[in-house]
C-alpha positions in Angstrom: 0.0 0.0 0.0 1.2 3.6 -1.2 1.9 5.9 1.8 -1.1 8.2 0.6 -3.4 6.1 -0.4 -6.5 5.9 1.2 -6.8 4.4 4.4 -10.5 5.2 5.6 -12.2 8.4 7.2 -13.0 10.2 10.6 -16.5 11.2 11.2 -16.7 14.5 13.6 -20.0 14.6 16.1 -20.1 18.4 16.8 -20.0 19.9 20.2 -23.7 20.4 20.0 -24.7 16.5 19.5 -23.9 13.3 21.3 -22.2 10.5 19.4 -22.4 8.0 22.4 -26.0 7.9 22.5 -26.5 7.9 18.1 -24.1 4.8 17.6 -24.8 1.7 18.2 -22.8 -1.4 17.6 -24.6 -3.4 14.1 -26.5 -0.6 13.1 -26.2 1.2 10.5 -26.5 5.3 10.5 -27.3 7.7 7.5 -24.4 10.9 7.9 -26.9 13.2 6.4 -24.0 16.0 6.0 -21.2 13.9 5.2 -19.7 13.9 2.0 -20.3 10.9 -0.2 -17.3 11.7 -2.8 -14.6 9.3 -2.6 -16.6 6.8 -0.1 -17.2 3.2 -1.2 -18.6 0.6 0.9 -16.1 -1.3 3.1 -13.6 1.8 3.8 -13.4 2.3 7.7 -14.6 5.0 9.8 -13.1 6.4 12.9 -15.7 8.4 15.5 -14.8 11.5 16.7 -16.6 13.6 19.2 -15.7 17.1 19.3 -16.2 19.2 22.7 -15.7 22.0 24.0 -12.5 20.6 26.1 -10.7 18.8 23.0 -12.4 15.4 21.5 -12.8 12.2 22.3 -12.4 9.0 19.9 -15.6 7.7 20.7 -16.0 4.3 17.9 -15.4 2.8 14.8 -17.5 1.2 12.0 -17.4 0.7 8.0 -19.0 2.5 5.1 -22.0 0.3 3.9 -23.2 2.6 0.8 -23.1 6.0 -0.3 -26.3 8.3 -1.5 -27.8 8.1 -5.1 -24.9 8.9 -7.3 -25.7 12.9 -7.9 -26.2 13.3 -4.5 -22.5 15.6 -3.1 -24.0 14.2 0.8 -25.0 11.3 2.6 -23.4 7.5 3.6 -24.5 5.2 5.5 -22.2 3.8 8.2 -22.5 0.6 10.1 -20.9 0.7 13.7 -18.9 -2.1 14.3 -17.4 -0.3 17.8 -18.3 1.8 20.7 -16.3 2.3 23.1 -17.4 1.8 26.4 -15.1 4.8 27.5 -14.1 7.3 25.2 -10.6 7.6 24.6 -9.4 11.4 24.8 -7.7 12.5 21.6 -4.2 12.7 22.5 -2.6 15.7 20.1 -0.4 18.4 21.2 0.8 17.4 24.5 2.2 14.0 23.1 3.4 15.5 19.3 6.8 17.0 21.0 7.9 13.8 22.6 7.0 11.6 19.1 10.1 9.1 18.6 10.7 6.9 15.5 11.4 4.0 17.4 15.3 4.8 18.4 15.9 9.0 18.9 13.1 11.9 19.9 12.3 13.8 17.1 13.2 17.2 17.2 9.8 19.5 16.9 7.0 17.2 16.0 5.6 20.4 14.1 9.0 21.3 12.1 8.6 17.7 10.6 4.7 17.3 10.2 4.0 20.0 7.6 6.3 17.1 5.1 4.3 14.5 6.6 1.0 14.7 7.2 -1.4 14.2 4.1 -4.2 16.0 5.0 -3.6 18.7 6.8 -7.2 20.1 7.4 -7.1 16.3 9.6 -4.3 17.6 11.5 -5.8 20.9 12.6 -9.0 19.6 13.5 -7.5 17.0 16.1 -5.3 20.3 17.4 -2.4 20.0 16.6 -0.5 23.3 16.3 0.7 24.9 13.4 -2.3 23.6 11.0 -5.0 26.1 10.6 -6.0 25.3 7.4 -5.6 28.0 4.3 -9.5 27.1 3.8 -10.9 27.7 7.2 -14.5 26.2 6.4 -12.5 22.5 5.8 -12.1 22.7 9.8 -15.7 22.7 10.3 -16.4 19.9 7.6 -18.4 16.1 9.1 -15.6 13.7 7.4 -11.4 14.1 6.8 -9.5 11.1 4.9 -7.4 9.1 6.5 -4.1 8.2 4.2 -1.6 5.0 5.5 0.7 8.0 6.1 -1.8 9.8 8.7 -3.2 6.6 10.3 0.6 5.5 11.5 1.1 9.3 12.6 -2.6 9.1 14.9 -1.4 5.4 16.0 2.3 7.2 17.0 0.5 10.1 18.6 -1.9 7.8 20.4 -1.0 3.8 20.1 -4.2 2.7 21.9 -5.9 3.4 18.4 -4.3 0.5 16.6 -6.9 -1.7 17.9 -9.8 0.4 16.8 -9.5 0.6 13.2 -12.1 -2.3 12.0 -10.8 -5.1 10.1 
C-alpha cells in the first residue's frame, strides 16, 4: 500500500450532539452532512466527538453505501465499535515527545508540515501549526485518512491501533 493512499475516514459529532448515545454497535446510521465523494462501501470509519474541552475518539465502523450517485451528501455507516469509554484524543501534548522507534524527534511540528497528508485532519485533532488555508474544511463532518496519517494518529496515540475495524 502507497503511503497516501486511502486508508478510511474520521466522522466528527459536533459539540452540540452526542455520538455516544447515536451509535450503536450493528446498526447502520445515515451521515446526512457527510460527503459521499470518494466513499465506497467497506472503507473504515473512525468516530470522533468534538467538545468544547478537545475530542474524544468515541467508535469505529465501515462505510455500507453512499447516496444516489448525484447526490454531493450522505453515507450510510454501520458501527462495528463503541467504546465503552471514550478515549481522549491525544494531540499536542504527546506530538513533541514523538520518537521513530530509536531518537526523539526534534519539533514534531517542524517535521509534520512534510508528513501529514491531510492537513485540514491535522488541525482539526489540534495540533498546532495547522489552521488550514481554507478555514470552512475545519468545520467539515468527514477528513481522509491516508496510510501516512493513520501511522502518525497510531504514533501520537497507540491505543488506536486496535480500533481501526478489520
Amino acid at each position: 500500500m502507497m503511503p497516501n493512499q486511502l486508508l478510511g475516514w474520521v466522522f466528527v459529532g459536533f459539540p452540540d450532539e452526542d455520538l455516544r448515545s447515536l451509535l450503536r454497535a450493528r446498526t447502520i446510521h445515515l451521515w446526512e452532512d457527510a460527503r459521499s465523494a470518494g466513499k465506497e462501501p467497506g472503507q473504515p470509519v473512525l468516530f470522533l466527538q468534538a467538545h468544547e474541552r478537545g475530542a474524544d475518539w468515541v467508535g469505529s465502523g465501515v462505510v455500507k453505501e453512499v447516496e444516489e450517485r448525484w447526490k454531493p451528501l450522505g453515507v450510510y455507516v454501520e458501527t462495528r465499535t463503541v467504546l465503552t469509554r471514550s478515549l481522549a484524543l491525544v494531540a499536542s501534548g504527546l506530538g513533541r515527545h514523538l520518537t521513530d522507534g530509536t531518537r526523539p524527534v526534534d519539533s514534531y511540528r517542524s517535521t509534520a508540515s512534510t508528513v501529514w497528508e491531510n492537513r485540514a485532519l491535522a488541525a482539526r485533532i489540534g495540533l498546532p501549526g495547522y489552521r488550514s488555508r481554507t478555514p470552512f474544511l475545519e468545520g467539515e463532518r468527514d477528513f481522509r485518512v491516508t496510510l501516512s496519517d493513520w501511522n502518525l494518529l497510531c504514533q501520537l496515540q497507540p491505543s488506536l491501533k486496535g480500533l481501526l475495524p478489520k
